[in-house]
N, C-alpha and C positions, 0 to 999 in steps of 0.2 A: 181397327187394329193398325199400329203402328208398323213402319215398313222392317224396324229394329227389330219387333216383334215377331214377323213373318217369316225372319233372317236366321231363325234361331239354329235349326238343322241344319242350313246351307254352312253356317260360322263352322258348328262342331264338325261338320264334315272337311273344310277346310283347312281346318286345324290340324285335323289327323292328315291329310294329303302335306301339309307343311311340314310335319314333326316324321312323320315317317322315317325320313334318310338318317334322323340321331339314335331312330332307335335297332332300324337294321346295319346301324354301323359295323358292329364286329363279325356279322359276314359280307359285307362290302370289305372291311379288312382284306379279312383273311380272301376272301376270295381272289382280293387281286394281287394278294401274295403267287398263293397256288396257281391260278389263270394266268398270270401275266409274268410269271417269274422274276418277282420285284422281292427285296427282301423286308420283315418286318415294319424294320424301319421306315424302306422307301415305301412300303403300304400305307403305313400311319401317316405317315405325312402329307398323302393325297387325301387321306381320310378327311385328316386336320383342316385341308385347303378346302373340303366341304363345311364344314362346318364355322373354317373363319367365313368363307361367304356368307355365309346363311347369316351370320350374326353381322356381316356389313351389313346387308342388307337391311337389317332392323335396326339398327345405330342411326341409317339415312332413313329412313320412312319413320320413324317414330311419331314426330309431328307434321307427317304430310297423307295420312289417308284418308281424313276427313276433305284436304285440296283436292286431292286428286279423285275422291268416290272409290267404293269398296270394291264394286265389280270393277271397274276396268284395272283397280290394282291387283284383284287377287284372279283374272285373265291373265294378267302379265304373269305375275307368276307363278301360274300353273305352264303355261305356254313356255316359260324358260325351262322351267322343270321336265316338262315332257322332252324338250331338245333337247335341253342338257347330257340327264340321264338316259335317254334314247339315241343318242347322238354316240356317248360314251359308250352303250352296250354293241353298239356295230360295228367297233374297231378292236383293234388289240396295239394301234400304236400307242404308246404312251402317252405323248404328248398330250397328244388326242384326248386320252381320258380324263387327264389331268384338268384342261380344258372343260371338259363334258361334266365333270365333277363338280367345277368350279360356276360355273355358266347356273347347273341344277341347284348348287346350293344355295346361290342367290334367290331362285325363282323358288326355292323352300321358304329361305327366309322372308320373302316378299310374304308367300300365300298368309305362315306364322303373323307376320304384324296383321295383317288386313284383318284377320279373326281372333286375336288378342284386342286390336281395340275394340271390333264390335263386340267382343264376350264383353270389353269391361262399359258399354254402355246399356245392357240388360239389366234386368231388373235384379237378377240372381245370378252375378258372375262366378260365383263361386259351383254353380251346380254346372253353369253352361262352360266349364274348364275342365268340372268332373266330366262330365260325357265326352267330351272332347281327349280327353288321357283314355276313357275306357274306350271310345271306339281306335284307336292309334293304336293301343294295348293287345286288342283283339284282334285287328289287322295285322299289326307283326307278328305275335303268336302263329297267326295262321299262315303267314308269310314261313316262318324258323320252320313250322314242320313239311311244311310244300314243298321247299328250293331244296333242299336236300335230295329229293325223289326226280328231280327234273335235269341233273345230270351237274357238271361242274362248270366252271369256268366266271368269270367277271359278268357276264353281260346278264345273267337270269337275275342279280338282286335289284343292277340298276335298271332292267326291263321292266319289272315290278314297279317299282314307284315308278315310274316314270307312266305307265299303265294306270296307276291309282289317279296320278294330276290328271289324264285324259278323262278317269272317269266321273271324278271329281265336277270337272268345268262345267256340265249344262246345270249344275244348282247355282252356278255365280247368276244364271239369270233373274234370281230370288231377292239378291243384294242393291239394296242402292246402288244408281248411278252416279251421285254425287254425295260425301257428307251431308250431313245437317251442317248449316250454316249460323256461327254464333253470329247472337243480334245483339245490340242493349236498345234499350228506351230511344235513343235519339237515332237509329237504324242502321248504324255503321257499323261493321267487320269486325273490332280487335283482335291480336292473336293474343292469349292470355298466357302470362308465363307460367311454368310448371306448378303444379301447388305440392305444398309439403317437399320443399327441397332437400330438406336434411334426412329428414324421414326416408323419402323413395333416394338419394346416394345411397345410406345405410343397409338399403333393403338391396340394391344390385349390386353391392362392392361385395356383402355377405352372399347374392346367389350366384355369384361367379363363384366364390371359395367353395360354397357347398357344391355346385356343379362337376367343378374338378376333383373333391373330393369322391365323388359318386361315382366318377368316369373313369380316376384315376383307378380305381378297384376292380371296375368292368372293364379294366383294358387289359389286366393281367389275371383276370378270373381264369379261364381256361388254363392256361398255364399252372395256377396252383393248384388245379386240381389233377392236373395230368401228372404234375412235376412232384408233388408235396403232396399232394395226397393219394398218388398213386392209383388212380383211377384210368379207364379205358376212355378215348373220345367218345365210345357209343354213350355210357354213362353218362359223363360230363352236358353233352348237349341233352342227355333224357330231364337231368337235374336243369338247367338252362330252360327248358321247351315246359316242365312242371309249376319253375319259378314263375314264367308268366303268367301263368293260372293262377299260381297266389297272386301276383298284383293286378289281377282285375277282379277276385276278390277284395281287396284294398282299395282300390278305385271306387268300388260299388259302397263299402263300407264308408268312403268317405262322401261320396254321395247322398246317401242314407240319411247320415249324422249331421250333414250341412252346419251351420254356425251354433247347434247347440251350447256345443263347446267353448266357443268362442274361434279364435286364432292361435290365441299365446299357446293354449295348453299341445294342440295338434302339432304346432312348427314347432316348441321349444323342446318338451319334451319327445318328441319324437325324433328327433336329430340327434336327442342323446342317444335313443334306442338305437338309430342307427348306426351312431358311433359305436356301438355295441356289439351288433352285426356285425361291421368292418373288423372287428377284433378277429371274431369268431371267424369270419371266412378266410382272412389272411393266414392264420394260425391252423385251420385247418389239415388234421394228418391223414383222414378214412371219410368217408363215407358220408357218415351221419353226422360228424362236424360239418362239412363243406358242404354238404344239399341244407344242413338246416341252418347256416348263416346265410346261405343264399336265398332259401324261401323267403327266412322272414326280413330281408334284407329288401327284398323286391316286393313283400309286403305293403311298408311301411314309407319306401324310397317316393312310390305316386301318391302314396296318400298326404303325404306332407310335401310335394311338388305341387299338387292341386291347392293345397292352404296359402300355397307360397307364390303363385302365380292368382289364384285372388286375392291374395293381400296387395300385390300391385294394381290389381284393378280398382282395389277400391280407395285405393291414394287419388285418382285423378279418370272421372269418367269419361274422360275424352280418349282415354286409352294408353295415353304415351307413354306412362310409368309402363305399362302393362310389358308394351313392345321393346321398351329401353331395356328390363327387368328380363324378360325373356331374351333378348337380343347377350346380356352379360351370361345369362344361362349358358347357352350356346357358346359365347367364347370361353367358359369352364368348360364344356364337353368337349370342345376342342384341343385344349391343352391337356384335359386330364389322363387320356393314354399314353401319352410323352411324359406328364409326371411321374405314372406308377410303374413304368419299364424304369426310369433313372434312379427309382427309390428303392426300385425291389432289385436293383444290381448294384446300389451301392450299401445296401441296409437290409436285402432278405426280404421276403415276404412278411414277416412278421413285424419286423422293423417299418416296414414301407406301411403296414395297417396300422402300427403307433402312431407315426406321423400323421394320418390322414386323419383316425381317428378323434387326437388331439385339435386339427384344425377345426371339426366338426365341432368339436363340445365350444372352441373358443365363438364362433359363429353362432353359436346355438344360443347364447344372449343377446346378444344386439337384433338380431331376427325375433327371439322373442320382445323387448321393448318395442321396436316398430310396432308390430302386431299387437302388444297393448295399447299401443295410442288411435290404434283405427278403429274405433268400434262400430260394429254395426256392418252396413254392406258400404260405408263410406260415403263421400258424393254421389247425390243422386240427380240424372238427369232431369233437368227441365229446371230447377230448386237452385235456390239464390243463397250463398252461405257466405256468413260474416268475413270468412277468414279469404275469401278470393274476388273475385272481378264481379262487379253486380251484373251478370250476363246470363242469357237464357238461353235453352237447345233450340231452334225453330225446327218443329215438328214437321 
């Protein structure tokens, strides 16, 4: 058994220790609103500064995890991670956190690349991205009903992750210490240039617009439900805390179903679905609108993130689409809180879910062409194919 092979658990667990901070971001928000008496804004914006790191980070490693070996890069970044965010949760100067934020996001985004490329050189990238969303899913789920009970302040969400990357690091001893080295025939090096150039632009230009579309609606979810639909906070977070639970039923669902389907039909139509959702939750006036755009909103959001993030892996099994493709994700999560506060105060809530909505459907073609032209699980390691470098994986 191959060391790729032995890797498999270590990958999904690092994946989740990587993706962690995107998805307990809006109580990292608000927390360091409340805690730190910063306002909205100056929250979001530290937020942001997490998440533009996280996505430097995967802009620069994209083509260097294989140079540098899995374990010593995803040490690193669990190591920046744990200081980061542990560093941030023992101050309350600003600066400081700002910093600790900043420092974290990186050693996130390190962990995300190191187990985005090794998902996309498995045999079945698309199941090992599924377990990878459901265990991250499950962990924050379980993270939203915890922190609430453990008292207030900034330092419990990013004590948490920063606790997840310590407990994370002794599986990196599972990972290579070096990539696999490409060979050809006469025994030299090449770095081989991207394959399917047009194809994987298309596929990250579209998962940045979807990402911000996605975020931009979770940045101002609370709000419309407190504000526009007249709900108490206790409610609000009960719907919040149940929506998880639908989407690791969704997660599991798309697991499940693996490439039956194909690609096209999971990413295209279901973008529209959830162009759909964004209607429904923006519009939301009671109750049973606003829990049920949000359920199935959070449904459908990882199940076609999961189709969307192996669709990049299997453009290029060396990984780098994978990590590029996730790395633009992330700079969508990062703007899209700042989109939908400027959309939903210059255009309403309803207004502001037009707009996003509409982004959605426009993205929701070109995402599905890519995804018709990949078929199959794409490049396979080890396997020589017309259209790239006559080059082999040495085992």
């Amino acid at each position: 058994m191959s060391a790729r092979s032995r890797a498999a658990w270590p990958l999904v667990a690092l994946f989740a220790a990587g993706y962690l901070a995107a998805y307990l971001l809006p109580t990292v928000v608000g927390r360091l609103s409340s805690g730190l008496g910063l306002s909205s804004t100056q929250a979001g914006l530290i937020g942001s500064a997490l998440l533009l790191s996280s996505a430097a980070a995967g802009f620069t490693l994209a083509s260097r995890v294989e140079r540098y070996g899995e374990r010593r890069l995803a040490r690193l970044g669990l190591l920046l991670a744990f200081a980061g965010y542990g560093g941030g949760a023992l101050t309350t100067y600003v600066p400081l956190v700002v910093a600790g934020a900043a420092v974290g996001g990186f050693g996130s985004g390190t962990a995300t690349a190191v187990a985005a490329a090794g998902m996309a050189a498995r045999p079945d990238p698309h199941r090992a991205t599924t377990l990878g969303l459901l265990t991250v899913s499950a962990t924050a789920g379980t993270l939203y009903l915890t922190i609430p009970h453990l008292g207030g302040g900034h330092a419990l969400p990013f004590a948490a992750i920063a606790l997840v990357a310590a407990a994370v690091w002794p599986v990196t001893g599972r990972l290579p210490e070096a990539g696999p080295a490409r060979v050809t025939a006469a025994g030299d090096a090449p770095v081989s240039p991207l394959p399917r150039l047009r194809s994987g632009a298309v596929l990250a230009v579209g998962m940045l617009c979807w990402s911000l579309a996605q975020n931009a609606l979770w940045g101002v979810s609370g709000r419309i439900g407190l504000n526009q639909a007249g709900l108490s906070e206790v409610t609000v977070g009960a719907v919040f805390a149940v929506a998880l639970g639908a989407g690791l039923l969704g997660v599991s669902g798309a697991g499940a179903l693996g490439l039956r389907l194909g690609r096209t039909a999971p990413i295209g139509v279901g973008t529209v679905v959830i162009a759909g959702c964004v209607v429904l939750s923006s519009s939301a006036r009671d109750l049973p609108s606003f829990a049920g755009g949000v359920m199935l909103w959070n449904v459908f959001y990882p199940v076609v993130l999961s189709y969307l993030l192996g669709l990049a892996a299997a453009l290029d099994p060396r990984g780098r689409w994978a990590v590029l493709v996730g790395s633009a994700s992330s700079l969508g999560v990062a703007c899209g809180p700042l989109t939908g506060s400027l959309l939903s105060e210059q255009l309403g809530f309803v207004g502001m879910g037009t707009v996003l909505a509409a982004l959605l459907l426009v993205v929701a073609g070109p995402l599905g062409v890519v995804a018709r032209g990949v078929s199959g699980r794409g490049p396979v390691v080890g396997t020589v194919h017309q259209d790239e470098p006559r080059v082999a994986l040495a085992s």
